[in-house]
N, C-alpha and C positions, 0 to 999 in steps of 0.2 A: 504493500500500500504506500501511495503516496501522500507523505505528511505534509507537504503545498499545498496538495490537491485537497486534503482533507480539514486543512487550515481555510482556504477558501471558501469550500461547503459550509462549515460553520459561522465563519464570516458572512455568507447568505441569508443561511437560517434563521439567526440570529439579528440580524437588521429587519427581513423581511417580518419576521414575528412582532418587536418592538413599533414595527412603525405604523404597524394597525390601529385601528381606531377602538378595533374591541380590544387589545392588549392596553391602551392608553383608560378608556375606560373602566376594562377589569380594575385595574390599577389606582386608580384612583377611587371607584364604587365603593371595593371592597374595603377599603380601611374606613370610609363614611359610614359604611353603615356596620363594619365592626364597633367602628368606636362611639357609631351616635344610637347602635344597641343597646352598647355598654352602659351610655348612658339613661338612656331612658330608661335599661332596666334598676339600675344602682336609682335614678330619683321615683320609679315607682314603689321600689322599696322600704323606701324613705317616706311616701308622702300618703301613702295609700293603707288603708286596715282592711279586714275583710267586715262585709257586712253583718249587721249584728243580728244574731238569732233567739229565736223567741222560742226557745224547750218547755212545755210540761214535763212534772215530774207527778206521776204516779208510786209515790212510795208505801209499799206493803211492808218494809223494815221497820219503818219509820226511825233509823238511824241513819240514812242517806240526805234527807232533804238538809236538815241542819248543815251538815257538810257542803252543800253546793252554793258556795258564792259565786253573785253573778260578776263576769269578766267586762274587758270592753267589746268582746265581740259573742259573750253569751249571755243571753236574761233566762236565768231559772224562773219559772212559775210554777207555784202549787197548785196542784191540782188531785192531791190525794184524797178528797173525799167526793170526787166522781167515778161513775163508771169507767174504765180503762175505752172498752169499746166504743163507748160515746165522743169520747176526745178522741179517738182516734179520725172517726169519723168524720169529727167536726175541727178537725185542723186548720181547712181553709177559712171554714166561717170566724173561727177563731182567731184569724193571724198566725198562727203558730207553725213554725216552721218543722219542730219535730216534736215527740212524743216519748220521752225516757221512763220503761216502767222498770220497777223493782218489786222482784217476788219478796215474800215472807223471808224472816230467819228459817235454815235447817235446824233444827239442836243438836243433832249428830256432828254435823262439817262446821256449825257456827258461819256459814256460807250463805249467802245469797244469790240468782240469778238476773241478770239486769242485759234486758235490749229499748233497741231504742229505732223508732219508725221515722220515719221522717219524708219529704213530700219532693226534695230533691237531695240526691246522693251527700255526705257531710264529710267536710274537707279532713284528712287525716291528723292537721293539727287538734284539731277542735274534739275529733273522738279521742286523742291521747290525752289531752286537758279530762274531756267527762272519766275516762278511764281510770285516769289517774286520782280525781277526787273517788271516784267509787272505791278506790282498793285503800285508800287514807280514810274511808268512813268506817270499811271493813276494819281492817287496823287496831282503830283507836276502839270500836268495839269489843273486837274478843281481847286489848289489852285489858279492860274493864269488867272482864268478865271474870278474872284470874281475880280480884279481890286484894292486887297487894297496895299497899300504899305507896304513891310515888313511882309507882311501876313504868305511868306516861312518861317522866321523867330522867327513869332510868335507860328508856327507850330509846331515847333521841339523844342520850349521851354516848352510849357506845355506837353509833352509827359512827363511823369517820370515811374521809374524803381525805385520801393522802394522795399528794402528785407525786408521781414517778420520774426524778428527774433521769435523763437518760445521757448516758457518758461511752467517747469510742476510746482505747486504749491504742494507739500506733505501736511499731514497731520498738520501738525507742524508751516505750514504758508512759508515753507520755498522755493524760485524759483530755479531750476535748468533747466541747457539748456539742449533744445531737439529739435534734428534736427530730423523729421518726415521722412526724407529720408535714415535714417541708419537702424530707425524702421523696416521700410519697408525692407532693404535688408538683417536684422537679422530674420525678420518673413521668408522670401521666403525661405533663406538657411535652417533654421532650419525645416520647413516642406518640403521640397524639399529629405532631407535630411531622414526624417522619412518615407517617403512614397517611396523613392526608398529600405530602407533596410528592411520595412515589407512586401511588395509587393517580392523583390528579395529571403529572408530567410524562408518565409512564404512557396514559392510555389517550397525552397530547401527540407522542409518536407516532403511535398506532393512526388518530385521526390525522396526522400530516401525513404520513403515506399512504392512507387510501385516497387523500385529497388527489394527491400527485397522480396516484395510478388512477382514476377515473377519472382525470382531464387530460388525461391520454400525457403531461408535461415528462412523467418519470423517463418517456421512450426519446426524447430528446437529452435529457440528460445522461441517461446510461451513453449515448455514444459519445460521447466526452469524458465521460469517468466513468471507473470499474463500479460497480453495485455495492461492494463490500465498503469504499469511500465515500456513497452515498448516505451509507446507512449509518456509518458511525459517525459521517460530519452532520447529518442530522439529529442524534443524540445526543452528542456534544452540544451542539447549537442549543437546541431546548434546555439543555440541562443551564446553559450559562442565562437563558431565561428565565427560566424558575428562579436561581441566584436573584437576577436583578429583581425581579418582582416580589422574591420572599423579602431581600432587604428593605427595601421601597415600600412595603405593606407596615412592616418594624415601624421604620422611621415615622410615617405619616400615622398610622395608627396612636404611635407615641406621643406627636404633635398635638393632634385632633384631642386626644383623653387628658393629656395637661394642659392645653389651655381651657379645658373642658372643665375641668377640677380647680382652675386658679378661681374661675367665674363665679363659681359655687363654693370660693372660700377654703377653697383648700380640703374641704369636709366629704370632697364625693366618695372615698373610700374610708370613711372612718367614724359613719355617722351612727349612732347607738340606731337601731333597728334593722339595717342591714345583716343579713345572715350570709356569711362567704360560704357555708356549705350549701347556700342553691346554686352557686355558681356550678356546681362540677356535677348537678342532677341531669340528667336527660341523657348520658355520656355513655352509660353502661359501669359508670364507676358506682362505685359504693360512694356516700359521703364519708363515713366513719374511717375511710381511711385517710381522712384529710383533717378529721376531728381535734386530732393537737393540738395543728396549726392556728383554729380556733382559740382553741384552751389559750395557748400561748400568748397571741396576741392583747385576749381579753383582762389579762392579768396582769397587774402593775408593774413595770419593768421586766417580762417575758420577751417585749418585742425585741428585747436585745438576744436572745435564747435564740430568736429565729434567724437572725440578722447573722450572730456568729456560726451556727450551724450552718447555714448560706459561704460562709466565709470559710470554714475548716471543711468542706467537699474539696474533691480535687478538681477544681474546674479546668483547671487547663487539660487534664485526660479528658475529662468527658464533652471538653470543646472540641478536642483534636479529634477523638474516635465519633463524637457526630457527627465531624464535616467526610470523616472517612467514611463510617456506613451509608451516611444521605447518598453520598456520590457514587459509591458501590452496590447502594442497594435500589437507587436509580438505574445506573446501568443495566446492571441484572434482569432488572424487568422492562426497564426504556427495550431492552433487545427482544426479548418476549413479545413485546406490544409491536415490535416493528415485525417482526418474522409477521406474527398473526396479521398485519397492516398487508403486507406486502400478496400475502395467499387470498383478499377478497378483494370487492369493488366497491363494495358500501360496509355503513357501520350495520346496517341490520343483519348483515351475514356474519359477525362477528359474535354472537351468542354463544356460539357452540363451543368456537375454538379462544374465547376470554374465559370461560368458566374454569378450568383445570388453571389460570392465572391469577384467578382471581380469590378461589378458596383460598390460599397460603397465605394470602396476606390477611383476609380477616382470623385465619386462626391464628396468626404471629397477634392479632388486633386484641383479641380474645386474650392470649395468654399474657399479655404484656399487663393487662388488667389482673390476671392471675397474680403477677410478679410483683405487683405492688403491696400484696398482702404476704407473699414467701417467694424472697427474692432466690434464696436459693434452693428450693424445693425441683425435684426430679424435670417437671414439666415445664420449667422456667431456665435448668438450665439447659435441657434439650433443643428447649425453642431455641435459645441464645447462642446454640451450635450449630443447627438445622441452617444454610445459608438462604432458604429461604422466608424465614422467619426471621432472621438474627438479626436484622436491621433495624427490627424493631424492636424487638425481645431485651438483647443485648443494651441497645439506648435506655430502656426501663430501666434494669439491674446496674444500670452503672452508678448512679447516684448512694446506692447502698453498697459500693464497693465489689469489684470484680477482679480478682487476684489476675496479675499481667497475664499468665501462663494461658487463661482461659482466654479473653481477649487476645493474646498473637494468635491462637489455631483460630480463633472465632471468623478472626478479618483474612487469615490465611486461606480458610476453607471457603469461604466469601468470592474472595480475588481468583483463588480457581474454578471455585463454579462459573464466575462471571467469566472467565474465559473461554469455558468449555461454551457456554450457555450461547456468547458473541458467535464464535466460530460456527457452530450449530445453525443461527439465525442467521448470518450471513450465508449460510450456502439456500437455505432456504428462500430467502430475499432474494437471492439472486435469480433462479426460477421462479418465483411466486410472484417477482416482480414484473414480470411480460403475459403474465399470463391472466387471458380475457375469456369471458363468453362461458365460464364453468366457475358452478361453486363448489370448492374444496374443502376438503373435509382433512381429518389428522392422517388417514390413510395415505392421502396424497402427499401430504406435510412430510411422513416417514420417507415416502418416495423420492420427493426433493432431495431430504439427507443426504439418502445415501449414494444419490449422484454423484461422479468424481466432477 
C-alpha cells in the first residue's frame, strides 16, 4: 500500500465530511441541546414538586393513621369510619386520588396487611414514603407491646449509621483515599463514552461506502487506487472526524453549561433539591452504584474525598489506554462496517450481515455495566480480554485498577485481531466493492475471502 496515496484519501474524507452542512450542524445541534437538556433538566428539578395527592386512609389497626403525617406532596384523610367499598367507589366524587386501606392486627404475626387503590398509577417515591410510614407504625407498635420501659428509646439508640471510609494501599505501603462511588461514575462515563463513538463512527463507514458504491463514484476511484487504500484512507478519515467533532462537542458543551451556570448564580449544580442519582436513570445502570458519590458530596467537607480520589486514579494510564482502545477499537469495527458497506447497495440490505456486529458490542455494553459492580469478577475480566468487547470492558475496569500484565495482552490481543480482522475486510472490499445487481449474503462474504 501506498502511504501518499493513502495520506490523500484521508485528506478527502476528511474535508469532504467537515464541510457539510449536516457535519456543521450535527456539531453545533448536539452540544445545544446537550447542554440546554442539561439545563432545563437541573432547573426543572429545582423548581418543580410533584402534585399533591389527596389519600384516604381506611384504618382497621387503628395504629396506622396517627402515624401518617401529611407531606408536601401527600394529604392523608380519614376516612376510617366508612365503608372501605364506598370510598373506593367514590374517589372521583371525592377528589381523592387514592384509597390506602389497613386490615386488622394479626395477634399471632402482630402484623398487619395494607394496599392501596388509586385512580392513576402512584409514582415510586410516594409509595416508599407510604411504605415506609407503615412499617414505622408497625415498629413502634409491637415495640409497645413488649411492656419494657424506655424500650422506644433504647431502640433508636443502638441503631447507628457508620461511614465507611474507604482507603487504597500502593505499592510502597502508602494509603490514599478512594471513594468507590466516583470509580464507578469515571468507569460508566468513560465506557459509555467508547461504545457510543465506535458503535456511531463505525456504522458512519459502512454508510460512506454504500454511498460511494451506489452512485456508481467507488468505480472511478478504484482505477486510480488499489481498494485496500481506499478503505483504510476512509477509516482513517472518519476516525480523525469523530476526533474533531468528539473535541468540538467537549468544548462547546462546556461553554454553553458554564455560562449557563454563571447566569443562574453559580447554583445550577448545587442547588438542595437536585438528586445526581436521576442523572445516571434510564442508562441501564443501577443508581446505587453511584450512591457515594452522593453520600460524599452531601456531607461537610467530603467534597474534598471526591476531588482527591479524582486526583490519586492514574489518569495518565487511563488517558493513554483510552485514546489506545477508542482508536483500536474503532478500527476493528470501522473494518467490519466497511467489509459489510462494501458487499450491499443500500442500508436496508444490511440487517442481516450488521447483526453478528453488532451483538459484541452490546454484550461488551452489558458487561461493562456488570464491571462497575465486580471489576474483577470472571465475566468482567473475560470481557476485558475478549478483543471484541475489551474496548469497552477494559475502559470500565480501568479506573478501579488493572495490573499492567493484563492491559499489554489486552491491547496486544486487540492490535492482532485488528489486523487479522483489516486484512480479512480488505480482500473482501475488494470484491464486494464492484459488485452490483445481487444481494449477498455471509456465504458469499466466505467466498470473497478466500479468493487469492
Amino acid at each position: 500500500m501506498n502511504l501518499k496515496t493513502i495520506g490523500i484519501i484521508i485528506r478527502r474524507e476528511y474535508l469532504n465530511k467537515v464541510k457539510k452542512k449536516s457535519f456543521l450542524v450535527t456539531t453545533l445541534l448536539v452540544p445545544i441541546l446537550a447542554g440546554g437538556g442539561l439545563i432545563a433538566l437541573m432547573a426543572i428539578m429545582m423548581t418543580t414538586k410533584e402534585k399533591l395527592k389527596k389519600i384516604a386512609v381506611v384504618d382497621r389497626s387503628a395504629i396506622v393513621m396517627p402515624a401518617l403525617e401529611d407531606t408536601e406532596t401527600i394529604d392523608f384523610i380519614d376516612y376510617c369510619d366508612f365503608e372501605l367499598d364506598s370510598v373506593k367507589a367514590g374517589m372521583s366524587r371525592l377528589g381523592l386520588d387514592a384509597v390506602l386501606s389497613i386490615s386488622e392486627i394479626d395477634p399471632e404475626t402482630k402484623s398487619f396487611t395494607a394496599d392501596i387503590t388509586s385512580l392513576k398509577p402512584l409514582g415510586m417515591e410516594m409509595v416508599d414514603v407510604i411504605n415506609s410510614r407503615l412499617n414505622s407504625a408497625l415498629e413502634d407498635y409491637r415495640i409497645g407491646t413488649y411492656g419494657i420501659e424506655g424500650l422506644d428509646q433504647i431502640m433508636k439508640d443502638v441503631k447507628a449509621h457508620v461511614r465507611l471510609n474507604s482507603y487504597t494501599m500502593d505499592e510502597e505501603g502508602r494509603e490514599t483515599v478512594s471513594e468507590t462511588g466516583v470509580y464507578a461514575v469515571v468507569s460508566m462515563v468513560l465506557g459509555i463514552i467508547i461504545f457510543m463513538f465506535v458503535t456511531l463512527y463505525g456504522a458512519s463507514v459502512m454508510s460512506a461506502v454504500i454511498e460511494e458504491k451506489s452512485s456508481r463514484v467507488v468505480e472511478v476511484l478504484v482505477s486510480s487506487v488499489k481498494s485496500t487504500e481506499l478503505m483504510f484512507g476512509k477509516i482513517f478519515g472518519i476516525a480523525l472526524v469523530a476526533l474533531t467533532q468528539f473535541l468540538l462537542w467537549i468544548v462547546l458543551t462546556a461553554i454553553i453549561v458554564g455560562v449557563a451556570s454563571a447566569a443562574m448564580g453559580g447554583n445550577m449544580f448545587g442547588s438542595a433539591g437536585t438528586d445526581p442519582m436521576e442523572m445516571v436513570q434510564g442508562m441501564g445502570v443501577d443508581a446505587s452504584q453511584v450512591e457515594a458519590v452522593t453520600d460524599a458530596v452531601s456531607e461537610s467537607g467530603e467534597l474534598a474525598t471526591v476531588m482527591t480520589t479524582l486526583h490519586n486514579m492514574p489518569l495518565g494510564r487511563i488517558a493513554i489506554a483510552f485514546v489506545i482502545y477508542f482508536i483500536f477499537g474503532y478500527m476493528l469495527y470501522a473494518s467490519l462496517y466497511a467489509a459489510i458497506g462494501s458487499a450491499v447497495e443500500n442500508e436496508g440490505d444490511t440487517q442481516q450481515l450488521q447483526l453478528p456486529v453488532t451483538i459484541p458490542l452490546m454484550v461488551a455494553y452489558f458487561i461493562a455495566i456488570y464491571a462497575f459492580r465486580a471489576p474483577d469478577s470472571s465475566i468482567a475480566f473475560w470481557g476485558s480480554m475478549i478483543p471484541f468487547t475489551s474496548p469497552i470492558v477494559m475502559i470500565a475496569r480501568l479506573p478501579f485498577g488493572v495490573p499492567v500484565w493484563e492491559l499489554a495482552v489486552s491491547i496486544a490481543v486487540l492490535v492482532l485481531t485488528f489486523a487479522v480482522c483489516a486484512w480479512a475486510s480488505a480482500k473482501i472490499y475488494k470484491v464486494g466493492i464492484l459488485m452490483f445487481g445481487k444481494k449477498s449474503t455471509w456465504k458469499d462474504l466466505w467466498k470473497w475471502l478466500k479468493q487469492n
